[in-house]
C-alpha positions in Angstrom: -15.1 12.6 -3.5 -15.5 11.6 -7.0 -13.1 8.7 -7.2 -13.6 6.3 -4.3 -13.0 2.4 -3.7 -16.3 1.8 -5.4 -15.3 3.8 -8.7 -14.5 1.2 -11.8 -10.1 0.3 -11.1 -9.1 2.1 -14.2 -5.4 3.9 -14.9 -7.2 6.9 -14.9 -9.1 6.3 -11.8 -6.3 5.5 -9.5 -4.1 8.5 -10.9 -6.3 10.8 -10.5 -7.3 9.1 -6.8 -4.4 11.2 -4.8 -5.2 14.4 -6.5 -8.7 15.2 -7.1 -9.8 17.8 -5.3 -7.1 20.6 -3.5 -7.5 19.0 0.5 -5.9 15.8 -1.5 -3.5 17.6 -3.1 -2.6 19.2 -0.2 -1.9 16.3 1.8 0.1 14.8 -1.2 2.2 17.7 -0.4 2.6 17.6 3.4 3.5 13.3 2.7 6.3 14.5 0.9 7.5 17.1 3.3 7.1 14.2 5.7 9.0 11.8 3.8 12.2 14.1 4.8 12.2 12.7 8.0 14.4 9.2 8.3 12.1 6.1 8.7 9.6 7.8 10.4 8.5 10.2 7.3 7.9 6.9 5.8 6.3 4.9 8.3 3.6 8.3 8.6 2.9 7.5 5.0 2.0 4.7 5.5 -0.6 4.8 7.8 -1.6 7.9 6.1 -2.6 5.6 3.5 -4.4 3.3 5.8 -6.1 6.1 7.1 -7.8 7.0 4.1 -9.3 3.7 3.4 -10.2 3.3 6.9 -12.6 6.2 6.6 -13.8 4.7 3.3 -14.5 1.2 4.5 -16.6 3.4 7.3 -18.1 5.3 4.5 -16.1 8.9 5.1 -14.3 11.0 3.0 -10.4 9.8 3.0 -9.3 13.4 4.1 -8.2 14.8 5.8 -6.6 12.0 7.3 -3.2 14.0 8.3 -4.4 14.5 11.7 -3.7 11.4 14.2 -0.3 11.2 13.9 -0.1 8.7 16.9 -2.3 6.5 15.2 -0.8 7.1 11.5 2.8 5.9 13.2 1.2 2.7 15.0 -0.8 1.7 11.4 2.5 2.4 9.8 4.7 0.3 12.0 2.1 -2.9 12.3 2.5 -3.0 8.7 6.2 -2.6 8.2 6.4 -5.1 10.7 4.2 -7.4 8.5 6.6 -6.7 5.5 9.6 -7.6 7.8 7.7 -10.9 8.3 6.8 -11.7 4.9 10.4 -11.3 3.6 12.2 -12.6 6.1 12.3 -16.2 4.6 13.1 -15.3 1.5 16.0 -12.8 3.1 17.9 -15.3 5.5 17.9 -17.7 2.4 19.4 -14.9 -0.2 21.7 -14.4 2.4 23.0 -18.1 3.1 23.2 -18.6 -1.1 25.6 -15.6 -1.4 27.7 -17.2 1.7 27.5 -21.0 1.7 24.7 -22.6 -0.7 24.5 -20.8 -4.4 21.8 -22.7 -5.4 19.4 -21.4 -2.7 19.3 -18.4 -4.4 16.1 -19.9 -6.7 14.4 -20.6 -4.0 15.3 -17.4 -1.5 14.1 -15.2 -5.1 10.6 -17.2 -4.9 10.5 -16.3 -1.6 10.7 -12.5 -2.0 8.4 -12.9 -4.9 5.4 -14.8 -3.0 6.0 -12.3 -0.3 5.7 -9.5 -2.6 2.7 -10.9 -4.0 0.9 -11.7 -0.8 1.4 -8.2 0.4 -1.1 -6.6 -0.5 -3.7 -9.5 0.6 -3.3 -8.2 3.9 -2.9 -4.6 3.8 -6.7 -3.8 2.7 -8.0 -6.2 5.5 -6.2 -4.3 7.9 -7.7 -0.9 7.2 -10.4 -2.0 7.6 -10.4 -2.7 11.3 -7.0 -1.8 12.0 -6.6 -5.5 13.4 -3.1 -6.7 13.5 -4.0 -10.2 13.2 -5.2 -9.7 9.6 -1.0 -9.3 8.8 0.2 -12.6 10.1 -1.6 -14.9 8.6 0.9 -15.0 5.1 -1.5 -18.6 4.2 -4.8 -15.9 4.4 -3.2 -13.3 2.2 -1.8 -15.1 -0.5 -5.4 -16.9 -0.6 -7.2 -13.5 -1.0 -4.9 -12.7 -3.7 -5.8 -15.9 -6.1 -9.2 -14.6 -5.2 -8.2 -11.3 -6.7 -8.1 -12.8 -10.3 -7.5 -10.6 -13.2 -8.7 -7.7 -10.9 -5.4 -8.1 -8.4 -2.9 -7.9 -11.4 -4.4 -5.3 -13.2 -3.7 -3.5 -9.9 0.1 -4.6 -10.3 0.1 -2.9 -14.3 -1.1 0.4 -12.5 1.3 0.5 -9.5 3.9 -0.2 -12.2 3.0 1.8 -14.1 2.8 4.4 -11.6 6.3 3.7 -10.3 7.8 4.2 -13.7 5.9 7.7 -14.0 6.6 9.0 -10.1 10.8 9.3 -11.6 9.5 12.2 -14.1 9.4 14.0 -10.2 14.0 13.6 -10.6 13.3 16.4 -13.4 11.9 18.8 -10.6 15.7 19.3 -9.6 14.7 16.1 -7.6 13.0 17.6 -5.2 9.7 16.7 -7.1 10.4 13.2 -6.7 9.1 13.5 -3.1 5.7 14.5 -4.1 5.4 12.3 -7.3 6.9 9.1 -4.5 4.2 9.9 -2.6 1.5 10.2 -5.1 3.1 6.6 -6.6 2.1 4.8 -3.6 -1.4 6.1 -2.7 -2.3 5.0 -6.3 -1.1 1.9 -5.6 -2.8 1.6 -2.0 -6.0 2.8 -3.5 -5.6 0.3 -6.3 -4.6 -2.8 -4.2 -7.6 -1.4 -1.7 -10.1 -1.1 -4.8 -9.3 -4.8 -5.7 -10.3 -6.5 -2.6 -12.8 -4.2 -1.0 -14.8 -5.1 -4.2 -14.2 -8.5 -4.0 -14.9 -8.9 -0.6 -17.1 -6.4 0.4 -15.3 -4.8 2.8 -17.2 -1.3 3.1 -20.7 -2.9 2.6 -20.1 -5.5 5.9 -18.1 -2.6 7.8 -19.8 -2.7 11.1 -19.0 0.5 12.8 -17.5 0.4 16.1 
């Protein structure tokens, strides 16, 4: 690997993180085949994505990491659940302002912004010992993220950025969009994941089980 989570975060880093050698590519490749099936294509992702920087926090290549599918499903689930968590709040109260209360829907949009925001201050903690009680702690999460500084929201431009890019995959009579999806979100995982295993220093403290 030439590009790991101890490589400078750069746009040019984390886009060329998925793909950088052929056994990457390749996975890219089978995510998006994945992503064909309902939910649970998506959920795989997921913990393919956690996969990878679990082996880097234990200081292994992050492929292949196609090849636990149990475990991919289980990672992928703890953290949708997580998300479920985080936006609930922010969901029940969008939904009372469109029925009953308009002017909750200021605060029911901050809600689904600081859950957006606080994310990713779990998902990297996670990985690294694939502990479910790193998600629910929303207070933790949103704390690691003011600790992310400049660092966390030039993680945000890149994701963004990436997002906007992964559509040029509709021009691939659409079909490319399910390889370009997936490569939009492992740059942003290995973004996010570059952000705070730096600033904590997640790989150097790993203690292997």
């Amino acid at each position: 690997m030439q590009i790991d989570l101890h490589s400078e975060l750069t746009f040019k880093n984390s886009f060329l993180f998925p793909i950088q050698n052929s056994l990457a590519r390749r996975e890219v490749l089978l995510g998006a085949a994945l992503v064909l099936l309902p939910l649970v294509g998506w959920l795989l992702n997921m913990g393919h994505r956690i996969e990878m920087v679990h082996k880097m926090h234990h200081r292994q290549p992050a492929w292949p990491s196609w090849n636990n599918y149990g475990r991919l499903l289980k990672s992928g689930t703890m953290t949708f659940l997580g998300m479920i968590y985080y936006y609930l709040p922010g969901a029940v109260l969008l939904a009372v302002s469109y029925r009953h209360r308009a002017w909750l829907l200021f605060p029911a949009v901050a809600l689904l912004f600081l859950a957006t925001i606080a994310i990713p201050g779990y998902m990297t903690h996670y990985c690294r010992d694939l502990d479910a009680r790193e998600i629910f702690e929303p207070v933790r999460a949103f704390s690691r993220v003011l600790e992310g500084d400049q660092l966390y929201w030039k993680a945000w431009a890149i994701a963004l950025s990436a997002f906007v890019l992964s559509f040029a995959g509709l021009l691939a009579l659409g079909i490319g969009f399910l390889v370009t999806s997936v490569w939009f979100w492992q740059v942003a995982g290995f973004g996010f994941a570059s952000v705070f295993t730096q600033r904590f220093s997640l790989a150097e403290e790993k203690q292997d089980r």
